[in-house]
N, C-alpha and C positions, 0 to 999 in steps of 0.2 A: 932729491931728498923728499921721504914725505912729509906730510900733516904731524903723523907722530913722533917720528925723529926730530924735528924742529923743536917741538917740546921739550922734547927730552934733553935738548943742546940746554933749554934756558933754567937745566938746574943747576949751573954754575953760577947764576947769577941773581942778586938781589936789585932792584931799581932803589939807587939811592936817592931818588926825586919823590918818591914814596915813603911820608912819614909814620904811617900805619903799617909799614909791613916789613918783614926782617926775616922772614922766609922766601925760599927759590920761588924764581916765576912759577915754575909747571905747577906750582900748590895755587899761589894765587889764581891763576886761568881753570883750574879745576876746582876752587871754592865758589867762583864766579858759577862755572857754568851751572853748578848743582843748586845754586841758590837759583839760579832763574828754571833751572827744571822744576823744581818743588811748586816757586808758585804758577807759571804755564807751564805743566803736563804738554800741552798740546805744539806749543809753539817750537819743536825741533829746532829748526832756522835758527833762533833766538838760543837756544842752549849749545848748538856749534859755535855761532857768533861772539858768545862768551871763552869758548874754550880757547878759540882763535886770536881774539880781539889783539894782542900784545904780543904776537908771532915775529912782528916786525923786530922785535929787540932782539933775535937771531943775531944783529950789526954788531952786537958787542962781541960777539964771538971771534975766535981770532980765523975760522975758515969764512967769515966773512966782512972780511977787515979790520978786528978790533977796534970799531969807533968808539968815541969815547962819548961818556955818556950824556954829558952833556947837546949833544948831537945826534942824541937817537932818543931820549926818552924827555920829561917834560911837555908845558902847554904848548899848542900849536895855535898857529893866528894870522890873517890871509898879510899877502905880503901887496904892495902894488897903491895900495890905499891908508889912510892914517892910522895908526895904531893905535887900537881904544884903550884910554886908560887902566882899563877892567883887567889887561894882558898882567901877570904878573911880572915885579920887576918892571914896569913899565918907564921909571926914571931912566933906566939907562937906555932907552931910546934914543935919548940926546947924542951918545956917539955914531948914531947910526946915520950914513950920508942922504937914505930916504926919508927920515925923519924933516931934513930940511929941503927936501928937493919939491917946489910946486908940482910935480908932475904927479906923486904921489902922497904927499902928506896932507889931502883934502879929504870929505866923509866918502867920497865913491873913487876918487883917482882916476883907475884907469878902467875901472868899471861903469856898470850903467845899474840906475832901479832895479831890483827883481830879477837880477842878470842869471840867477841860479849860482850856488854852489860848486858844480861841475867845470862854471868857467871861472875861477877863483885859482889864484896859486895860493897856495898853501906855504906855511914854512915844512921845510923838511925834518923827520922821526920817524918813530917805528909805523905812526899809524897811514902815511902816507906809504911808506915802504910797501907795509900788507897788502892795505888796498889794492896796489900796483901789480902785485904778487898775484893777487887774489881775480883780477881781471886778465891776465896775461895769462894766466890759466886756465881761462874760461869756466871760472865757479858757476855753477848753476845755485846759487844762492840768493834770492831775493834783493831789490835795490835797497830796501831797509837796512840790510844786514852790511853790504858794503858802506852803507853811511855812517853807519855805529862805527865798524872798523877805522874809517878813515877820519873820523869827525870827535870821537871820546875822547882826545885830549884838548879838545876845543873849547876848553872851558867857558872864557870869553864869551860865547853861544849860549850853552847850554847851562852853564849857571848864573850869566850875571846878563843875559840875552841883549847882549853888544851883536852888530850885523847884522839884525835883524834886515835892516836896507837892502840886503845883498840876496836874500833869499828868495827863491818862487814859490807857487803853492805847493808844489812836489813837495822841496825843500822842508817846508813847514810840518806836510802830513809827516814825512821820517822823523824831523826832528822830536816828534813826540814819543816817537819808539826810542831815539836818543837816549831822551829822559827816563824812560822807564829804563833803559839799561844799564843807565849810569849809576841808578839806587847802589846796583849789585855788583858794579864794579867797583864801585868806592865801601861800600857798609858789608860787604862780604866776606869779607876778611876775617880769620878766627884762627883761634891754636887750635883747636879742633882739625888733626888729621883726617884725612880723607884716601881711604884703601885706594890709591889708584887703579892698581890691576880688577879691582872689584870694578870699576867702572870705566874700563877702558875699552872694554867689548861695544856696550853701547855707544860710545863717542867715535870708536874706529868706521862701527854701519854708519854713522851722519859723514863722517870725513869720505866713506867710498860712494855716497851718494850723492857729495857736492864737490866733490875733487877729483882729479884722475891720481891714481898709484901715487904719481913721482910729480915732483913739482918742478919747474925753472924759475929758481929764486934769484 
């Protein structure tokens, strides 16, 4: 399947973990990416990586398992180590058998200092999905751009900057791309249609320049 087709799947679907939006995905992933083209012109990269970012919610679909949604969409927050407060819902950690196990319910667990991100589990959603997607495929897209993808529902991070411990300096330089990305993932949002076909042309040349035709999702 490709870049565009995938999109096209997520107009059956609204993210009910998103309380600002009540329009299909492919409007949101295309308010996205035109809000970061407008203010960088230049950064390409960055206005694929918007259109892209939420690809991973394809999972709700039923040609690729009907997950539910709770399971695909939602904040993500590394697993192996203590869960920061800052996690949303974080009360109900108390059921969780990691929650009490000393192996992992300490500030680094099974990690070290500055271990980087890369060595991190993650919990599992859409953004970890793409990422996966997105390297299996051999994207030729920037490491900034795969951090966005797999790290924006990070909240924990990038807004209330919990695991900072865990990060290297790499880490740190992306994370500021993070942040500028996030303005437009989250404040982007508008009833203001947007002529897709008007700007499908351009987003199609960024998708055959960093993706091959067909994808294995």
């Amino acid at each position: 399947m490709s870049i565009w087709e995938s999109c096209e799947l997520l107009n059956e679907f609204v993210d009910e973990s998103d309380p600002d939006l009540d329009e299909p995905q492919i409007e949101h992933l295309i308010q996205t990416a035109e809000a970061i083209r407008k203010d960088y012109p230049n950064e390409e990269w960055l206005h694929l990586t918007g259109l892209i970012h939420d690809l991973g919610k394809v999972l709700l679909h039923p040609d690729f398992g009907s997950e539910p949604q709770w399971a695909v969409v939602g904040d993500t927050f590394p697993l192996g180590c203590a869960f920061s407060e800052t996690i949303v819902h974080h009360e109900f950690f108390k059921d969780n058998p990691d929650f009490h196990n000393p192996k992992y319910n300490t500030k680094y667990g099974v990690y070290s200092e500055k271990c980087g991100l890369d060595n991190v589990l993650m919990s599992w959603g859409h953004d970890e999905y793409m990422y996966l997607v997105a390297k299996m495929n051999n994207t030729t897209l920037p490491p900034a751009a795969l951090f966005i993808i797999r790290f924006h529902s990070f909240y924990p991070l990038h807004r209330e900057g919990a695991y900072m411990h865990l990060l290297n300096d790499e880490d740190k330089e992306m994370l500021e791309w993070l942040k500028i990305f996030n303005k437009y993932d989250l404040y982007s949002k508008s009833k203001v249609r947007i002529d897709v076909e008007e700007v499908k042309p351009y987003y199609q040349s960024l998708i055959d320049k960093y993706f091959p035709p067909k994808l294995r999702w």
